[in-house]
py3Dmol code that shows the C-alpha trace and the ligand (Angstrom):
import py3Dmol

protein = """\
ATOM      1  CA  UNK A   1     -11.227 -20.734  -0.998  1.00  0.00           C
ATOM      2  CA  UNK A   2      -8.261 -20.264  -3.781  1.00  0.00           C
ATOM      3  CA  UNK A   3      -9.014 -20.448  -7.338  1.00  0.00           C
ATOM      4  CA  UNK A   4      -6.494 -23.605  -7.360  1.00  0.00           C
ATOM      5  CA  UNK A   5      -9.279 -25.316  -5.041  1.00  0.00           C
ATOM      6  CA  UNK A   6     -11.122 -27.584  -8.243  1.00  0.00           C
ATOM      7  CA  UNK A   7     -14.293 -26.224  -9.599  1.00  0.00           C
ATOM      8  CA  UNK A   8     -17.043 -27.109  -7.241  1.00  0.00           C
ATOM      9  CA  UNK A   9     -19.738 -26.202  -5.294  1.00  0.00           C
ATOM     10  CA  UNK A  10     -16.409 -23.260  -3.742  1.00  0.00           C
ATOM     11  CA  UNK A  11     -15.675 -22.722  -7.281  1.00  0.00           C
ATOM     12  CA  UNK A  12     -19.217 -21.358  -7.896  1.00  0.00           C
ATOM     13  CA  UNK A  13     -18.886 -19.316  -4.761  1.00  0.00           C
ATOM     14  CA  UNK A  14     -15.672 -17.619  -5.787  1.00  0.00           C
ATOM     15  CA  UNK A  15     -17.381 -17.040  -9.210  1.00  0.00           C
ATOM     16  CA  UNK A  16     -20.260 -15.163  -7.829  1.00  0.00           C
ATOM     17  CA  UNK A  17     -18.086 -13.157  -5.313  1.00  0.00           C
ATOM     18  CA  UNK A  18     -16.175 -12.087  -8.569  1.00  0.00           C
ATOM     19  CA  UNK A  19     -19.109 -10.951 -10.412  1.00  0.00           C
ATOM     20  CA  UNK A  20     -20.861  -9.320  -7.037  1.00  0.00           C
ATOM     21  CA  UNK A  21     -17.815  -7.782  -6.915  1.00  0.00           C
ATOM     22  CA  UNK A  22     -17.707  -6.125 -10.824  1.00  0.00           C
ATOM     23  CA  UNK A  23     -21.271  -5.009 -10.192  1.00  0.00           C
ATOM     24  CA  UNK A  24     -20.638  -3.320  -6.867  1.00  0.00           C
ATOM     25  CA  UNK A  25     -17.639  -1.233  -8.830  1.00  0.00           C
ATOM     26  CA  UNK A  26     -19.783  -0.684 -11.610  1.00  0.00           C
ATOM     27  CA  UNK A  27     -22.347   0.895  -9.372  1.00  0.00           C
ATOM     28  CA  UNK A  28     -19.917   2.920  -7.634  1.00  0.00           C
ATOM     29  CA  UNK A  29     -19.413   6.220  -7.931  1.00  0.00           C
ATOM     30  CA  UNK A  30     -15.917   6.560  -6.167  1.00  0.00           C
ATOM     31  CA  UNK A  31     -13.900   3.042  -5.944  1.00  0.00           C
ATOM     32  CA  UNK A  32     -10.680   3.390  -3.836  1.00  0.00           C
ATOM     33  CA  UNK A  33      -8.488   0.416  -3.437  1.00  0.00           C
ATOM     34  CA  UNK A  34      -6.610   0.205   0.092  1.00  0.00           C
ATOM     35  CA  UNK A  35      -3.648  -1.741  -0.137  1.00  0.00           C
ATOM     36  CA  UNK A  36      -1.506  -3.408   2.562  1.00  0.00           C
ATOM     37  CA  UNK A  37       1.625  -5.836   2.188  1.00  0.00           C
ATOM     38  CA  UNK A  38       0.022  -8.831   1.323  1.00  0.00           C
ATOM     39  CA  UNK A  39      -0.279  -7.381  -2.368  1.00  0.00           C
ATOM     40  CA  UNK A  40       3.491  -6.783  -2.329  1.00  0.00           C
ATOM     41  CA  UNK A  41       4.309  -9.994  -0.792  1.00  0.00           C
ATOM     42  CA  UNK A  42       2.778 -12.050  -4.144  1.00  0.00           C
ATOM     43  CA  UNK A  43       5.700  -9.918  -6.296  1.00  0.00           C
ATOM     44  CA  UNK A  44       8.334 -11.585  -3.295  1.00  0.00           C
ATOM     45  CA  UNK A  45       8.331  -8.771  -1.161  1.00  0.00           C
ATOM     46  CA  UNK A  46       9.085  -9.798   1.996  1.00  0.00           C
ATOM     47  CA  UNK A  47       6.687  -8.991   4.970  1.00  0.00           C
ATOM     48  CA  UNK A  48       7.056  -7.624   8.361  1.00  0.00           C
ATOM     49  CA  UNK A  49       5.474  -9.907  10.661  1.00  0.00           C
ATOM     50  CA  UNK A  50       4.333 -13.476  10.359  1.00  0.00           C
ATOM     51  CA  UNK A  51       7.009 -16.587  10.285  1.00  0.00           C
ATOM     52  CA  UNK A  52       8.797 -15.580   7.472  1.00  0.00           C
ATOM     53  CA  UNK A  53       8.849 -11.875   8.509  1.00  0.00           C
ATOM     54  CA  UNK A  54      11.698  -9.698   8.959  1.00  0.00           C
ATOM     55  CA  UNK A  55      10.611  -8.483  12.265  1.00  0.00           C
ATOM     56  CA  UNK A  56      10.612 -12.468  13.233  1.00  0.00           C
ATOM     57  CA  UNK A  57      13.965 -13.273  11.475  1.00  0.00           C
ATOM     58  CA  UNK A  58      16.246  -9.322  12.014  1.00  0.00           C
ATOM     59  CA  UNK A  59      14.497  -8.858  15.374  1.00  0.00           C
ATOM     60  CA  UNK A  60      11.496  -6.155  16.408  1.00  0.00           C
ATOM     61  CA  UNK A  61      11.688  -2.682  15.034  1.00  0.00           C
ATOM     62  CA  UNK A  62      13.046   0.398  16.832  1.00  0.00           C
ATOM     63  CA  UNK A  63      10.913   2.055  18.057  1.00  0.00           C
ATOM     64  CA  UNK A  64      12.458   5.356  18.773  1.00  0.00           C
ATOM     65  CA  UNK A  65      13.749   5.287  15.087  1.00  0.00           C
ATOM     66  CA  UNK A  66      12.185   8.723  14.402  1.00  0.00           C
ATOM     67  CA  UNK A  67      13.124  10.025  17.920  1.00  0.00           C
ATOM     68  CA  UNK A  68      16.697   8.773  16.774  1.00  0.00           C
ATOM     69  CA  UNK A  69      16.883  11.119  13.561  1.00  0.00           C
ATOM     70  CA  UNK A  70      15.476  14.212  15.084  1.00  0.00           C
ATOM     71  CA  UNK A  71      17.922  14.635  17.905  1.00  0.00           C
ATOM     72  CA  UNK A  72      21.029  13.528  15.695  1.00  0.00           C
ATOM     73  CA  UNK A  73      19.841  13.670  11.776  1.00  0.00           C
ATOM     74  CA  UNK A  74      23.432  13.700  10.688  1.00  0.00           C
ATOM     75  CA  UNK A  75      24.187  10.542  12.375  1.00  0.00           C
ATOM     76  CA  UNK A  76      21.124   9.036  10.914  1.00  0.00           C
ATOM     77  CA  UNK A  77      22.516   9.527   7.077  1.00  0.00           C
ATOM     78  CA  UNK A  78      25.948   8.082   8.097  1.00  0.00           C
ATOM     79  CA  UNK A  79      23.855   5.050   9.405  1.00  0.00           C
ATOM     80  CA  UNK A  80      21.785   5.155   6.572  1.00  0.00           C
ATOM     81  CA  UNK A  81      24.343   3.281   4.433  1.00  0.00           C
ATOM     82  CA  UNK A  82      25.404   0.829   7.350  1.00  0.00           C
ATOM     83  CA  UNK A  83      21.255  -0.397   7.452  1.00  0.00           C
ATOM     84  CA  UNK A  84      21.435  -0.525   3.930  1.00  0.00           C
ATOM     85  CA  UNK A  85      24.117  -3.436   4.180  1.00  0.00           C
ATOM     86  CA  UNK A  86      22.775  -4.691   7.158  1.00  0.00           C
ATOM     87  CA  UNK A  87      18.985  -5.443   5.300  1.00  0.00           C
ATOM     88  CA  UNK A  88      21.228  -6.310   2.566  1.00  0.00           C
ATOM     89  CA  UNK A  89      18.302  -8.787   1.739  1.00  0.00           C
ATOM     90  CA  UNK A  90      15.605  -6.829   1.970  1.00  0.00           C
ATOM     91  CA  UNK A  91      17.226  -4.034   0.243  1.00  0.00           C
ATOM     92  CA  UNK A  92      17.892  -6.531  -2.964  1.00  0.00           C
ATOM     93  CA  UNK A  93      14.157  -7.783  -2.395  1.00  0.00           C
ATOM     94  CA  UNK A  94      12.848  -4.728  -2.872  1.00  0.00           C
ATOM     95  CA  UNK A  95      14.727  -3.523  -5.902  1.00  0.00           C
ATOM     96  CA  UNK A  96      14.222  -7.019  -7.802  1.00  0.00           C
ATOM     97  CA  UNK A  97      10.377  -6.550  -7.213  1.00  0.00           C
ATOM     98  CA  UNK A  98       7.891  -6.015 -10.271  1.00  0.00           C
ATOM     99  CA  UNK A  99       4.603  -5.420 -10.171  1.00  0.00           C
ATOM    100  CA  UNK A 100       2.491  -8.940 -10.505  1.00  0.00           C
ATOM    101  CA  UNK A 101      -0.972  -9.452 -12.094  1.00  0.00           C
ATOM    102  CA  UNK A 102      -2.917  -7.808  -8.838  1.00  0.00           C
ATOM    103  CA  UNK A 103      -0.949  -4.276  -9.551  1.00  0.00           C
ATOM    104  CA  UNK A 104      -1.676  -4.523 -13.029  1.00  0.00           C
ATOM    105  CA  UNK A 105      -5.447  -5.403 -12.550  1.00  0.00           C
ATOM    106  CA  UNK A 106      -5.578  -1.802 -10.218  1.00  0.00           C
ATOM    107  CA  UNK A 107      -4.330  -0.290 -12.650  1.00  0.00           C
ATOM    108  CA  UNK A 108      -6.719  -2.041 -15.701  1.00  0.00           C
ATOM    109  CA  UNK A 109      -9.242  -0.645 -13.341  1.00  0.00           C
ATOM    110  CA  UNK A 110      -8.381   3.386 -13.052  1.00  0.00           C
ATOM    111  CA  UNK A 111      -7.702   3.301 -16.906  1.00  0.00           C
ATOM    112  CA  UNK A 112     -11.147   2.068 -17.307  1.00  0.00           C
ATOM    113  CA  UNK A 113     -12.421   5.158 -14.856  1.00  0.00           C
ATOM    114  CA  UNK A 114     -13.630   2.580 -12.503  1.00  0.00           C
ATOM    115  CA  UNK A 115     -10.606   2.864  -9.732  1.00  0.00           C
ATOM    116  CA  UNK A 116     -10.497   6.392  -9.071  1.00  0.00           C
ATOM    117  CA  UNK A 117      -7.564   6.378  -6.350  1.00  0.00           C
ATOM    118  CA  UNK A 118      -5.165   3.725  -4.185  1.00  0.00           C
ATOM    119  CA  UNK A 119      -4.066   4.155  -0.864  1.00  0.00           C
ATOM    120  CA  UNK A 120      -1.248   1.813  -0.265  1.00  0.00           C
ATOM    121  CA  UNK A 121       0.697   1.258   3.215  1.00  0.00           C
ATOM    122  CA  UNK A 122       3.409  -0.204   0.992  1.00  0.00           C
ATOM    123  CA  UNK A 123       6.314   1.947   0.247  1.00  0.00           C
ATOM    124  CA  UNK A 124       8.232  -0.627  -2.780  1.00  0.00           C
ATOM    125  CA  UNK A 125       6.899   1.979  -5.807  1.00  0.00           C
ATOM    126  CA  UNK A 126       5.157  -1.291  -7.504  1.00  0.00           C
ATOM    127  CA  UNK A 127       2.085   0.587  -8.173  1.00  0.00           C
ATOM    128  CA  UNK A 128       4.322   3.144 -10.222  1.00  0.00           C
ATOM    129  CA  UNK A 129       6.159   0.860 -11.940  1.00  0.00           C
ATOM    130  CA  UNK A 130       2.511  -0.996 -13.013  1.00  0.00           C
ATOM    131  CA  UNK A 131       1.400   2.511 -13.867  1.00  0.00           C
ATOM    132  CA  UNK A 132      -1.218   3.815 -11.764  1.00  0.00           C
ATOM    133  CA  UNK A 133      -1.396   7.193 -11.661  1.00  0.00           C
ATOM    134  CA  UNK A 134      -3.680   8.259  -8.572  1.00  0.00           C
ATOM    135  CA  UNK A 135      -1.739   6.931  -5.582  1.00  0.00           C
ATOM    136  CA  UNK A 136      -1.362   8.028  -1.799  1.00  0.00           C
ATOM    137  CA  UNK A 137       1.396   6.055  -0.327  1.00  0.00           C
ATOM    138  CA  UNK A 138       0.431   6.674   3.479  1.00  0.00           C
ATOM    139  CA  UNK A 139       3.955   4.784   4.841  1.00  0.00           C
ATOM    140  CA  UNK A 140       5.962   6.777   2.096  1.00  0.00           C
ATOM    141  CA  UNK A 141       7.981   5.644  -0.837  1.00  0.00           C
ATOM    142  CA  UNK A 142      11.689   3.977  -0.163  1.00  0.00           C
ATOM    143  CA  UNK A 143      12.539   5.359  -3.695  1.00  0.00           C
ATOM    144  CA  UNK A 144      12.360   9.074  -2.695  1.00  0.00           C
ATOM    145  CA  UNK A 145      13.272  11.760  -0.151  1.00  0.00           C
ATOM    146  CA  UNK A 146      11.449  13.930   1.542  1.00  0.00           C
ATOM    147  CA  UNK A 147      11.754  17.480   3.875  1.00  0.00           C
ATOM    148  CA  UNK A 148      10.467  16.890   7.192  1.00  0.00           C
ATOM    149  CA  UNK A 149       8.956  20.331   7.610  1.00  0.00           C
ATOM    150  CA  UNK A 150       7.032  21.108   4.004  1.00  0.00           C
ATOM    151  CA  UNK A 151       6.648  17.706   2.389  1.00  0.00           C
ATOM    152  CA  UNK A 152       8.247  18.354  -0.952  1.00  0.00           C
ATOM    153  CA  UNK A 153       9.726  14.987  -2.383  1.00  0.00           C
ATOM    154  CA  UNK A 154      12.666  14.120  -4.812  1.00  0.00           C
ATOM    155  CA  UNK A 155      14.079  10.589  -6.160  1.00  0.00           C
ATOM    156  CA  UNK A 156      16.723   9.202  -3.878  1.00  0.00           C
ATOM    157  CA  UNK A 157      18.809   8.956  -6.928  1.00  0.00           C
ATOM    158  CA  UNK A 158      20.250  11.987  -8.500  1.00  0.00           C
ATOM    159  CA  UNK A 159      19.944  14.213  -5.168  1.00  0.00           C
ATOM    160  CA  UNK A 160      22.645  16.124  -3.944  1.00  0.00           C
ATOM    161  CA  UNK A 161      24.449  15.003  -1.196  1.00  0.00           C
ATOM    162  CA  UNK A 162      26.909  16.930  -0.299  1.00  0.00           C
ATOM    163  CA  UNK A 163      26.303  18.221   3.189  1.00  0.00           C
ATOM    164  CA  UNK A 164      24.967  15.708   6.064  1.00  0.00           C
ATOM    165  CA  UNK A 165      21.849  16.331   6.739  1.00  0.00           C
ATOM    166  CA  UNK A 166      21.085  17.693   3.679  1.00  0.00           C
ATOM    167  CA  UNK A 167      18.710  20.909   3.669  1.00  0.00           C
ATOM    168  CA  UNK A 168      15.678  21.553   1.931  1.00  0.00           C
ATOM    169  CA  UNK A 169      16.236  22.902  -1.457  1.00  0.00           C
ATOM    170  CA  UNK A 170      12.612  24.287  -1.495  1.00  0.00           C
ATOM    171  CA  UNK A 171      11.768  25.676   1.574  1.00  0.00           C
ATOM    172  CA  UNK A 172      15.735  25.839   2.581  1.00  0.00           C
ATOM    173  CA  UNK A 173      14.789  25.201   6.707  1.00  0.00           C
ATOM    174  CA  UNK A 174      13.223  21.895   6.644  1.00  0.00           C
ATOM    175  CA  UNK A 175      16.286  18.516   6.718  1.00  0.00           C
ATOM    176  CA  UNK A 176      15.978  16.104   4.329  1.00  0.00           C
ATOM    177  CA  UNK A 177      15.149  12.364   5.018  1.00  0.00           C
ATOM    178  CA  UNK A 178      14.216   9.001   3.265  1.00  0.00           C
ATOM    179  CA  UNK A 179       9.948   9.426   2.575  1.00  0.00           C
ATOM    180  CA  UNK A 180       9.471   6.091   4.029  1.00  0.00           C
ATOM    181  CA  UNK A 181       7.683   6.616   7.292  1.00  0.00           C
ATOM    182  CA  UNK A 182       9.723   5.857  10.312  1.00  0.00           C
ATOM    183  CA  UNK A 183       8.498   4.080  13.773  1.00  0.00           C
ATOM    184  CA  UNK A 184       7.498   7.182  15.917  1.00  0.00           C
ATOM    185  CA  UNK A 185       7.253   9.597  13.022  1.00  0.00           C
ATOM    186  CA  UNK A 186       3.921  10.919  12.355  1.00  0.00           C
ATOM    187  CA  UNK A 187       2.162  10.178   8.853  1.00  0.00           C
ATOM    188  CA  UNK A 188       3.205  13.198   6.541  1.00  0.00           C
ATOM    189  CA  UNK A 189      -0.150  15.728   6.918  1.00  0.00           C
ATOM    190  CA  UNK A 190      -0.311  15.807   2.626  1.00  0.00           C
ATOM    191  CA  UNK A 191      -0.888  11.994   2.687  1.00  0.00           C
ATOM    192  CA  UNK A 192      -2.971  11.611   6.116  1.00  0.00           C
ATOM    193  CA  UNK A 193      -5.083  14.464   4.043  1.00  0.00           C
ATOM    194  CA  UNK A 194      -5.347  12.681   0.785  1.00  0.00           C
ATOM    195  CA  UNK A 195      -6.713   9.603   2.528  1.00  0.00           C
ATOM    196  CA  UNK A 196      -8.807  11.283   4.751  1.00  0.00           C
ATOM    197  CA  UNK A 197     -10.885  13.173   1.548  1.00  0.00           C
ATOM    198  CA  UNK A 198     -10.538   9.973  -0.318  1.00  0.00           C
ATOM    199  CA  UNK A 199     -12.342   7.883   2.041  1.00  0.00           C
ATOM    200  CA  UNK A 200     -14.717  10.787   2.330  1.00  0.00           C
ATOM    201  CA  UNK A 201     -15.768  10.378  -1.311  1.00  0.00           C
ATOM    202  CA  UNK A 202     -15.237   6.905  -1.514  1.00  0.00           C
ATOM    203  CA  UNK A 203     -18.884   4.682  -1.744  1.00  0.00           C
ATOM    204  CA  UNK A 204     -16.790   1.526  -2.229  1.00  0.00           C
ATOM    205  CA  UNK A 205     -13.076   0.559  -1.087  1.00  0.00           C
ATOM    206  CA  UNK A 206     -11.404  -2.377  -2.104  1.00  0.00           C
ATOM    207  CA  UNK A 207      -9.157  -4.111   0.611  1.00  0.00           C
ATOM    208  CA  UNK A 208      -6.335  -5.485  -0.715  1.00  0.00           C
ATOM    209  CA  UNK A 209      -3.922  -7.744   0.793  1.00  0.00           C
ATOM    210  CA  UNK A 210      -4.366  -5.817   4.370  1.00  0.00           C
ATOM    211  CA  UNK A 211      -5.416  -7.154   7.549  1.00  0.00           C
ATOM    212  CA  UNK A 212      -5.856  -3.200   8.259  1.00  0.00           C
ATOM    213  CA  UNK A 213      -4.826  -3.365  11.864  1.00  0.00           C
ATOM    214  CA  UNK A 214      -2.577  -0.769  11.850  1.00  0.00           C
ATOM    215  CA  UNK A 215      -4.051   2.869  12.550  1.00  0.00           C
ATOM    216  CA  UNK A 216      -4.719   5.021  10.495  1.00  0.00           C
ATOM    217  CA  UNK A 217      -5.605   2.932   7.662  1.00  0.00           C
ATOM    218  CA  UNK A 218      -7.837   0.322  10.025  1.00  0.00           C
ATOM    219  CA  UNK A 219     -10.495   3.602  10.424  1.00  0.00           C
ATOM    220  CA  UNK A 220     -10.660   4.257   6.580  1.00  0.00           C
ATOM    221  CA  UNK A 221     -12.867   1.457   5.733  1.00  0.00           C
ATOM    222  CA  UNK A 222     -14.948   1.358   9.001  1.00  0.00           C
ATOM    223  CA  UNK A 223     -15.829   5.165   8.296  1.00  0.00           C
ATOM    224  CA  UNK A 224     -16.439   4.015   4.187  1.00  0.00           C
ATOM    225  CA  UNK A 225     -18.843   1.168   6.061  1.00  0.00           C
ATOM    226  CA  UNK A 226     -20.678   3.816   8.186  1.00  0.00           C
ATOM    227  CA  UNK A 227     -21.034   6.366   5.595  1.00  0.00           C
ATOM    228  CA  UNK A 228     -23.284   4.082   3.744  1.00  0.00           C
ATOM    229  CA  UNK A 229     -20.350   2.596   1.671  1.00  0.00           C
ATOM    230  CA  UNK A 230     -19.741  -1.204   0.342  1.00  0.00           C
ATOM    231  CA  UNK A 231     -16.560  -3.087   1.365  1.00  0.00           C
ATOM    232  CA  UNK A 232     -14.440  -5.564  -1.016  1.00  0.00           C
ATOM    233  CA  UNK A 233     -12.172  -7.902   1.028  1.00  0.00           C
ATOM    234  CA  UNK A 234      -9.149  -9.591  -1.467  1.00  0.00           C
ATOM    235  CA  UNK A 235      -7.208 -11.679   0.667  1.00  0.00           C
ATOM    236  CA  UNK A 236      -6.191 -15.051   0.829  1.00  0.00           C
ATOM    237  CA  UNK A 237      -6.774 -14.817   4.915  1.00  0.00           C
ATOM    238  CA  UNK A 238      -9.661 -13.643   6.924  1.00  0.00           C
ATOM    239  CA  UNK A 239      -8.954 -10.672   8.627  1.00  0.00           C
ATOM    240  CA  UNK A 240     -10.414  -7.963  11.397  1.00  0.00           C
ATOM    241  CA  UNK A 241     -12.565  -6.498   8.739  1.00  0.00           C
ATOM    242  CA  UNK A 242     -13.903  -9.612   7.239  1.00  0.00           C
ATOM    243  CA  UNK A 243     -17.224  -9.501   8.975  1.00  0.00           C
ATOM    244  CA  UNK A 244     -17.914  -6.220   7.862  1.00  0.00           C
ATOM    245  CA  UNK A 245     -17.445  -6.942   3.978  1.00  0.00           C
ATOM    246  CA  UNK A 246     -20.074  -7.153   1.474  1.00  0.00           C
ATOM    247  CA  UNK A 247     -18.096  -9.553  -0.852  1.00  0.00           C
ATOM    248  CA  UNK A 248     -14.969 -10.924   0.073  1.00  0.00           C
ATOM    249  CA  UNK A 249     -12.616 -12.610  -2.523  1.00  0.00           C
ATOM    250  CA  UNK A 250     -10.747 -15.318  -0.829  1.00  0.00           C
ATOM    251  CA  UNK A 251      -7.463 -15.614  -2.844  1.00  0.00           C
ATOM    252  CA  UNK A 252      -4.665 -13.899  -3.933  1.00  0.00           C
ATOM    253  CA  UNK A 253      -5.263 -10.545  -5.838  1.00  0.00           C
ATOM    254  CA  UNK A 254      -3.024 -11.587  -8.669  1.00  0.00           C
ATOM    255  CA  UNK A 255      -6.029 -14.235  -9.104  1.00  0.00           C
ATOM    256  CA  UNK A 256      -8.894 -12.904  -8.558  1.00  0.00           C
ATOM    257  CA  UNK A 257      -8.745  -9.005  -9.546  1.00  0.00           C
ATOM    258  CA  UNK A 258      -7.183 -10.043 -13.263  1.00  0.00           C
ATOM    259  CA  UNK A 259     -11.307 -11.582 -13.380  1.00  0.00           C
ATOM    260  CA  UNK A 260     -12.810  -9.086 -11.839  1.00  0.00           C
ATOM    261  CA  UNK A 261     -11.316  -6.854 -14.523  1.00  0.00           C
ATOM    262  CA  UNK A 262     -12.820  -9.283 -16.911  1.00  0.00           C
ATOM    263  CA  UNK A 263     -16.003  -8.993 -16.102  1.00  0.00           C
ATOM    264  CA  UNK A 264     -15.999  -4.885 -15.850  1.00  0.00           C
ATOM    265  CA  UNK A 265     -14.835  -5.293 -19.411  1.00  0.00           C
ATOM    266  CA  UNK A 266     -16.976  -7.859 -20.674  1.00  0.00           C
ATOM    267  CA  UNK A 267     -19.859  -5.782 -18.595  1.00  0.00           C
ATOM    268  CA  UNK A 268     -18.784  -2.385 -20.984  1.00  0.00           C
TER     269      UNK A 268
END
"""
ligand_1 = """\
1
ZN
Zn 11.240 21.900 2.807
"""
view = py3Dmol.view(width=600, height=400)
view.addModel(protein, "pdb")
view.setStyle({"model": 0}, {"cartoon": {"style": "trace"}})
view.addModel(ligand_1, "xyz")
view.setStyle({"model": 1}, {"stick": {}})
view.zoomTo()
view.show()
């Protein structure tokens, strides 16, 4: 059901989910939103698999991409540029994108103190740019760098390049590579440690725009579930998880979480 379906006997349903779902958060001591593509996808960000995917359209991944950069790192920056053209699509995709109304509603949400942290498998900086502040980005962020060995992180733009690979200026052993998380590379320890202890605390996770069939994030909510803790789907599509949801908002999250914000308000 979409809110473009005409008011109706589905209309009433999606208007009950809504305010199930303000009174779950409401009653929550620790709401964390897990996000997944399909969030980024309503700001025109294209997706990796489906029809329209780049996976479909470019080809599959490689999957030694990681492999790739450890045994020749220096080659990997001279190729950097190359991909760069290559995805020439993508790449102006991505830094077109602003944040749309679902973004903004997250963030409505941690301002109020009701959203206390996002973990987001996207790495397109849209939650930044809509201003959330508490955000783990478990795939990495394609607008920063970071040191392979101690994690530190700096904006793409404005770091020195001078020598290929660069080093670490922190920790001055570690080499320097995009943050986003390559096929093969493990999921930087900080982050896979900042969801773990989220989900620990968290006693109701919103699922946004994720099927959450890709590991690790697929075990966050299952361990939220067994822990005692409720489980908001937003997502046009039924996914894996569906079943296991105690409300489930079927429609885009630029729809639905703009009136879910509504009600917390009006609740206030
Ligand atoms: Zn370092």
């Amino acid at each position: 059901m979409t809110l473009r379906e005409p008011p109706g006997e589905r209309g009433e349903a999606l208007e009950q989910a809504i305010e199930e779902a303000a009174r779950l958060i409401a009653a929550s001591r620790h709401v964390v939103a897990l996000v997944g593509a399909g969030l980024s996808a309503e700001s025109g960000v294209p997706t990796f698999r489906g029809p329209e995917g780049l996976w479909t359209k470019h080809g599959e991944p490689d999957l030694r991409d990681y492999e790739r950069f450890v045994e020749d790192p220096k080659r990997w920056w001279e190729m950097r540029r190359d991909r760069a053209n290559r995805l020439g699509e993508l790449v102006q995709a991505l830094e077109t994108a602003v944040p749309n109304p679902g973004h903004l509603a997250l963030r409505d949400m941690e301002e109020m103190g009701r959203l206390k942290h996002i973990i987001t498998q996207n790495i397109d900086n849209l939650h930044q740019l809509a201003g959330s502040q508490a955000i783990t980005e478990i795939h990495g962020n394609r607008t920063k760098l970071r040191c392979v060995l101690c994690n530190q992180r700096w904006p793409v733009e404005g770091f020195l390049l001078d020598e290929l690979p660069p080093k670490c200026p922190d920790c001055t052993a570690g080499i320097v590579k995009g943050d986003t998380v390559m096929f093969g590379e493990p999921i930087p320890r900080d982050a896979l440690d900042d969801c773990i202890n989220q989900s620990q605390m968290c006693d109701c996770m919103l699922l946004v725009g994720t099927s959450a069939v890709v590991y690790p994030a697929a075990q966050f909510p299952v361990d939220v579930k067994s822990a005692g803790g409720s489980l908001i789907e937003v997502n046009p599509n039924e996914t894996p998880l569906t079943g296991l949801c105690d409300v489930v908002l079927r429609g885009p999250a630029g729809e639905t979480l703009p009136l879910v914000v509504e009600k917390l308000r009006a609740a206030r």
